[in-house]
C-alpha positions as CSV (number, residue, x, y, z in Angstrom):
1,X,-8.9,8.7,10.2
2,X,-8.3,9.2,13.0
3,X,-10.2,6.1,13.8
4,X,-10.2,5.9,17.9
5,X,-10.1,2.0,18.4
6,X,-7.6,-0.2,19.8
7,X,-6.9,-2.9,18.1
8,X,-6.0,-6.6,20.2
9,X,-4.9,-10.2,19.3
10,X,-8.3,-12.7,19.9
11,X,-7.8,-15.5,22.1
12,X,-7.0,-18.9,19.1
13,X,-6.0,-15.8,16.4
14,X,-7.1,-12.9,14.5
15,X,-8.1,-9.3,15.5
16,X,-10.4,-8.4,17.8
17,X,-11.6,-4.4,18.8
18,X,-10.5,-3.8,22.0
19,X,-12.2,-0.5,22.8
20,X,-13.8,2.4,20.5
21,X,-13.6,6.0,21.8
22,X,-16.5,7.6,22.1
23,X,-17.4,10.4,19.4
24,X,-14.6,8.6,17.4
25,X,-15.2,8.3,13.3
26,X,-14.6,4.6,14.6
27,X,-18.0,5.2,16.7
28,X,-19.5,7.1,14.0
29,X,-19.0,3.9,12.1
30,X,-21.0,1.2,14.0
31,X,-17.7,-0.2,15.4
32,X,-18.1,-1.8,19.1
33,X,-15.6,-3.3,21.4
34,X,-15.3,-6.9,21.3
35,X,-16.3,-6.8,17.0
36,X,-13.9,-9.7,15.5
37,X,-12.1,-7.7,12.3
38,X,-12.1,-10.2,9.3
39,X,-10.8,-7.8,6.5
40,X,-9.5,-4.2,6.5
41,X,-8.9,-2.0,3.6
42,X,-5.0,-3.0,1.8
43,X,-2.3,-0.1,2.2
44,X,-2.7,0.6,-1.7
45,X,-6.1,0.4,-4.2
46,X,-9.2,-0.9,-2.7
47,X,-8.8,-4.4,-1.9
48,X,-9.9,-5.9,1.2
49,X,-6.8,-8.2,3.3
50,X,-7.6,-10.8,5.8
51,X,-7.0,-9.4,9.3
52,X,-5.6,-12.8,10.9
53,X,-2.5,-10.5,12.3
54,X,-3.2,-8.0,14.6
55,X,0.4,-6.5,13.5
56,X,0.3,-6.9,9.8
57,X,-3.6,-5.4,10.1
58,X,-2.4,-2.4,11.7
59,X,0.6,-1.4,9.2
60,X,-1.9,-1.6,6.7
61,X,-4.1,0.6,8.5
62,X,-1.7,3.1,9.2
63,X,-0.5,3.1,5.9
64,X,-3.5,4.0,4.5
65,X,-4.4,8.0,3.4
66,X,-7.7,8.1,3.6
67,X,-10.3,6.6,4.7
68,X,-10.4,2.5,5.9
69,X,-12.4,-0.2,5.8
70,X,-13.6,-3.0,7.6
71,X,-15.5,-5.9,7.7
72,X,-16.4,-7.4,11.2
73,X,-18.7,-10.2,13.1
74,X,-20.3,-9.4,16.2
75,X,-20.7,-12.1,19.0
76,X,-18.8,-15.3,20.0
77,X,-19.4,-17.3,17.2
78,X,-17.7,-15.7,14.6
79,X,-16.0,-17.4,11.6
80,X,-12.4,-18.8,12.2
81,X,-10.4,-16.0,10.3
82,X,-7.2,-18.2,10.1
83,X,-9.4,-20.6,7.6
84,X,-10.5,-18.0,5.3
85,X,-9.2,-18.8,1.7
86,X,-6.6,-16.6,0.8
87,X,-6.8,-14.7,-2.8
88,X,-3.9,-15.0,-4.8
89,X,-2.5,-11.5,-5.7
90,X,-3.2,-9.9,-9.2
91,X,-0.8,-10.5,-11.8
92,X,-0.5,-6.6,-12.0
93,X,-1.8,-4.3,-9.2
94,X,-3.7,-2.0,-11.9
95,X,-6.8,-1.9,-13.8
96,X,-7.7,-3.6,-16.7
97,X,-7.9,-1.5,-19.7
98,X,-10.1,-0.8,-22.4
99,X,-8.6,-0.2,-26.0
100,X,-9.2,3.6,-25.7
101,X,-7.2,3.4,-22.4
102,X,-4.4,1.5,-23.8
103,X,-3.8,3.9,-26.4
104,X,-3.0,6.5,-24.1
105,X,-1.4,4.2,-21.4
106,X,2.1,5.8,-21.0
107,X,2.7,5.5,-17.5
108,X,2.4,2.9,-14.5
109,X,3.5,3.7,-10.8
110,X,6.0,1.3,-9.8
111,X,4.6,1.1,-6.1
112,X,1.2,-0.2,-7.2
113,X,1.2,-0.7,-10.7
114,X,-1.6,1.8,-11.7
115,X,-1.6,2.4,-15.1
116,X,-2.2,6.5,-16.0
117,X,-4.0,6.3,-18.7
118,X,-5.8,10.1,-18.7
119,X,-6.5,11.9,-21.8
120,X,-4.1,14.7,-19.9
121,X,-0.6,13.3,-21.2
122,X,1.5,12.3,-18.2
123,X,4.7,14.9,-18.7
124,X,1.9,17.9,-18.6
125,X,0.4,17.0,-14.9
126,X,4.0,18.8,-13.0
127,X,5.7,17.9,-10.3
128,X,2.7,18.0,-7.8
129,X,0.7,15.0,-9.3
130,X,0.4,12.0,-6.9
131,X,-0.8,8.1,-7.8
132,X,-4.3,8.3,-7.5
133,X,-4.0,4.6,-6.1
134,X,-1.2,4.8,-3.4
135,X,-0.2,8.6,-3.1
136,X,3.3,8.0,-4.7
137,X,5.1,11.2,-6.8
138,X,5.6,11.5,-9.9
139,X,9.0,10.5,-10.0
140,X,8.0,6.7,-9.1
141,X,5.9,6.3,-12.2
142,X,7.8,4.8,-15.4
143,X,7.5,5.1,-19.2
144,X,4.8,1.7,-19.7
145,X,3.9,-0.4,-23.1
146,X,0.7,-1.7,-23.0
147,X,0.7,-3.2,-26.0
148,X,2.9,-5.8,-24.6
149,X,2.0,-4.8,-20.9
150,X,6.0,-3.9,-20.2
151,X,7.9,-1.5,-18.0
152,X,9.9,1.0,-19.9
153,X,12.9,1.7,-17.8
154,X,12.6,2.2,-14.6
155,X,14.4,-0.8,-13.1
156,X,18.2,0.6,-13.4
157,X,19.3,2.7,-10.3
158,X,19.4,6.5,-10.1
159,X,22.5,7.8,-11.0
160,X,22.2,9.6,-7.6
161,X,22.3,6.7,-5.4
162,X,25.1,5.1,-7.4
163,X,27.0,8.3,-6.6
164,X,26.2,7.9,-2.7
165,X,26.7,4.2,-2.6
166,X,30.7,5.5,-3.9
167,X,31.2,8.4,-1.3
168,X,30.1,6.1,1.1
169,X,32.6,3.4,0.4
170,X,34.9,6.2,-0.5
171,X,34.4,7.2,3.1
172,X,34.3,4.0,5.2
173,X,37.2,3.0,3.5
174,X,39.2,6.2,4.4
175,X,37.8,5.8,7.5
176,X,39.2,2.4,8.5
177,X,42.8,3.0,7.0
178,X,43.0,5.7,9.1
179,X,42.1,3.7,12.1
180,X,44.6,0.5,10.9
181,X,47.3,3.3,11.4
């Protein structure tokens, strides 16, 4: 990133490259205006997504860190990308794990559902560590069983934003007895 394409609607559906910038890490890439997108990289893990919406294709590729990737068809007879089978999504957005990683699964991000299972334990990496996966903080990981491949926690709201949600009504309803007066 940044890529240097635009990125159009193709005449009957899907996404089509518009134009490439030249010198752009699109050009770099082999990517040429008129190229019919068929996948791009997901906005979390490495999954590919079907690129049948030009706006759903480009949240995803704004929303991703790094780097992206595509796959695309040159010419005029490219495959109807509305008929492409679909995959269902995982069960679980991590990675299967082997019995050395479950022992030391303690974690899983609840953005993406990577499980941390490094041999560093999770309360030692500070404040700074990120999902490898999607780039979330710390602070969206939860305690994880893998035993019985369960969340810990995690669901029940922050203390903080039960506090807000209060002041707020607090204040909205101060608000509108003092303009009933």
């Amino acid at each position: 990133k940044p890529l240097g394409i635009t990125l159009g609607e193709k005449k009957g559906g899907g996404v089509v490259i518009k134009s490439v910038a030249p010198g752009s890490n699109g050009a770099k890439a082999g990517l040429k205006s008129g190229d019919q997108v068929i996948y791009t990289s997901s906005f979390f893990g490495d999954e590919l997504w079907p690129a049948d919406k030009l706006g759903f294709t480009r949240t995803a590729i704004q929303a991703k860190a790094e780097y992206v990737d595509f796959v695309v068809v040159r010419g005029e007879d490219g495959p109807n990308v509305k008929r492409l089978p679909k995959r269902p999504a995982p069960k679980r957005f991590g990675r299967k794990l082997s019995a050395a990683q479950k022992k030391r699964a303690t974690h899983i991000c609840l953005d993406c559902g990577y499980i941390y299972a490094l041999p560093v334990p999770f309360e030692e990496q500070g404040p700074g560590y990120v999902c490898p996966q999607c780039q979330a903080p710390s602070k969206r990981f939860a305690k994880y069983d893998a035993e019985n491949d369960k969340i810990i926690g995690g669901n029940a709201t922050p203390l903080a934003a039960t506090a807000a949600g209060l002041v707020g009504a607090v204040v909205l309803g101060t608000l509108l007895y003092l303009g009933l007066q």
